[in-house]
C-alpha positions as CSV (number, residue, x, y, z in Angstrom):
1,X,-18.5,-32.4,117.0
2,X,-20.6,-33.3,113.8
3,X,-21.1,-29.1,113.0
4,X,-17.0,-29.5,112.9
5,X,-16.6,-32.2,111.0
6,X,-18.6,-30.9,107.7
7,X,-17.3,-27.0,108.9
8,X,-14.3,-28.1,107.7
9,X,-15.0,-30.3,105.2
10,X,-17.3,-27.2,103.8
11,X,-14.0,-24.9,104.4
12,X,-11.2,-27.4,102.9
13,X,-13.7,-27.5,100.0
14,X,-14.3,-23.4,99.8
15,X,-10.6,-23.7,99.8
16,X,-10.4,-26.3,97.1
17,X,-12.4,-24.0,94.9
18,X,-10.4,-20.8,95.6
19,X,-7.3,-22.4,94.8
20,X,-8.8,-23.8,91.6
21,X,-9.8,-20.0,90.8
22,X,-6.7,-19.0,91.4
23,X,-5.1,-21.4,89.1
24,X,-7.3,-20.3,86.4
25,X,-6.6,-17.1,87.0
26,X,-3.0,-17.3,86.6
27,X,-3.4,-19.8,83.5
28,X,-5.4,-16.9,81.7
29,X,-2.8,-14.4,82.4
30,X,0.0,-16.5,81.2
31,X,-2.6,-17.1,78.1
32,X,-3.4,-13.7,77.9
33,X,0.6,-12.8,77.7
34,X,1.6,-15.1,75.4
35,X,-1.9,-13.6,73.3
36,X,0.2,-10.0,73.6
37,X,3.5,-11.8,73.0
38,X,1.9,-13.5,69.6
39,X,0.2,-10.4,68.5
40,X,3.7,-8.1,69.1
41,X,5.4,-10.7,66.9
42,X,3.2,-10.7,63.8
43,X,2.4,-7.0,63.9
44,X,6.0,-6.5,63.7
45,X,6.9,-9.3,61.1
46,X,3.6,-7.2,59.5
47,X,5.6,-4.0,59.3
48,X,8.8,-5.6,57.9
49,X,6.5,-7.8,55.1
50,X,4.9,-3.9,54.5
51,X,8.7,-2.4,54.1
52,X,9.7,-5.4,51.7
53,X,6.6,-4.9,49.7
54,X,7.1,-0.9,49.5
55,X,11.1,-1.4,48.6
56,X,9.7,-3.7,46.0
57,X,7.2,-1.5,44.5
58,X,9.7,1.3,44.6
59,X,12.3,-0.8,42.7
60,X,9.9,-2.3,40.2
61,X,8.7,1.5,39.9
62,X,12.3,2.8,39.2
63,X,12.8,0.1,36.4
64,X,9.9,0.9,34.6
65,X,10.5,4.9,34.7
66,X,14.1,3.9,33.3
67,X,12.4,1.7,30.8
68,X,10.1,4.6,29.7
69,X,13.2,7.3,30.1
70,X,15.2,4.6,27.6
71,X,12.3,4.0,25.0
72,X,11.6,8.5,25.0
73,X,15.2,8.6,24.7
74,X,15.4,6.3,21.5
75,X,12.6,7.4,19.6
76,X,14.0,10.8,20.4
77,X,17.3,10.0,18.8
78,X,15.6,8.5,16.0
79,X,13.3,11.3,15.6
80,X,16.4,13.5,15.7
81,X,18.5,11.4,13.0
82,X,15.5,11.4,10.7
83,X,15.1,15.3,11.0
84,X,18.7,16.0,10.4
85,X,18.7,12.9,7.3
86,X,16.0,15.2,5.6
87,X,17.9,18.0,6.3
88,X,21.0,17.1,5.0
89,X,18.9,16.0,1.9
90,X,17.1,19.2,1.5
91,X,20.8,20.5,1.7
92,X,22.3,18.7,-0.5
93,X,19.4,19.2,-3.2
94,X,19.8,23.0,-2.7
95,X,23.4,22.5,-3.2
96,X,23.0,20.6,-6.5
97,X,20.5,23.2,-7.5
98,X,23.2,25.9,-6.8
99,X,26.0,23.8,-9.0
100,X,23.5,23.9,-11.6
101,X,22.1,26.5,-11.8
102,X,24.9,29.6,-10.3
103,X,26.2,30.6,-13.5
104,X,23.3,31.0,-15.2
105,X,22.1,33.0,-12.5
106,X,25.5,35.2,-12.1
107,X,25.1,35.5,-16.0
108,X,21.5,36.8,-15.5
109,X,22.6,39.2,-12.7
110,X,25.6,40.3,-14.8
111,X,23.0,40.9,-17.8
112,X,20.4,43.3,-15.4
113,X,23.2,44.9,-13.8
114,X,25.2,46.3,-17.2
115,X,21.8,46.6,-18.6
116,X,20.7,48.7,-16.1
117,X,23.7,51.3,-16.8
């Protein structure tokens, strides 16, 4: 009678322990999802922080190209209008010296050519 007695007592308690396993067991799993869960989450807020950071270094990158296509554009232009203010000068000196100087010239050309006959 006494070998049944702590046969079950040693039973319930193998029990008691396999139950307690158990429970552990499951407690890790559910631990162990909501691990996978967690990590699904901030990888994927990870890739959305990644697309915001490459759309804002694409925008920011944009800007400054237009900033630099702006600044060659203007010195360009005044590059260009100093060119053609020093070519209108040289022009117009040209064209003063021309005033000045065409009949003297014709004159002169007049002279070699009759000469010349």
């Amino acid at each position: 009678m006494w070998s049944f007695i702590i046969t079950d007592t040693i039973g319930s308690d193998f029990m008691d322990i396999i139950s307690e396993i158990l429970e552990t067991d499951r407690l890790a799993d559910e631990k162990i999802k909501k691990a996978h869960e967690k990590q699904a989450e901030f990888e994927e807020k990870t890739q959305s922080e990644i697309q915001l950071c490459k759309q804002d270094a694409k925008e920011r990158i944009e800007s400054y190209r237009q900033k630099i296509q702006q600044r060659s554009k203007s010195e360009s232009d005044g590059l260009i209008a100093k060119i053609n203010k020093e070519e209108q000068e040289k022009i117009a000196k040209i064209d003063e010296l021309y005033n000045n100087k065409h009949k003297k010239w014709e004159k002169a050309i007049y002279e070699k050519v009759i000469a010349s006959e």
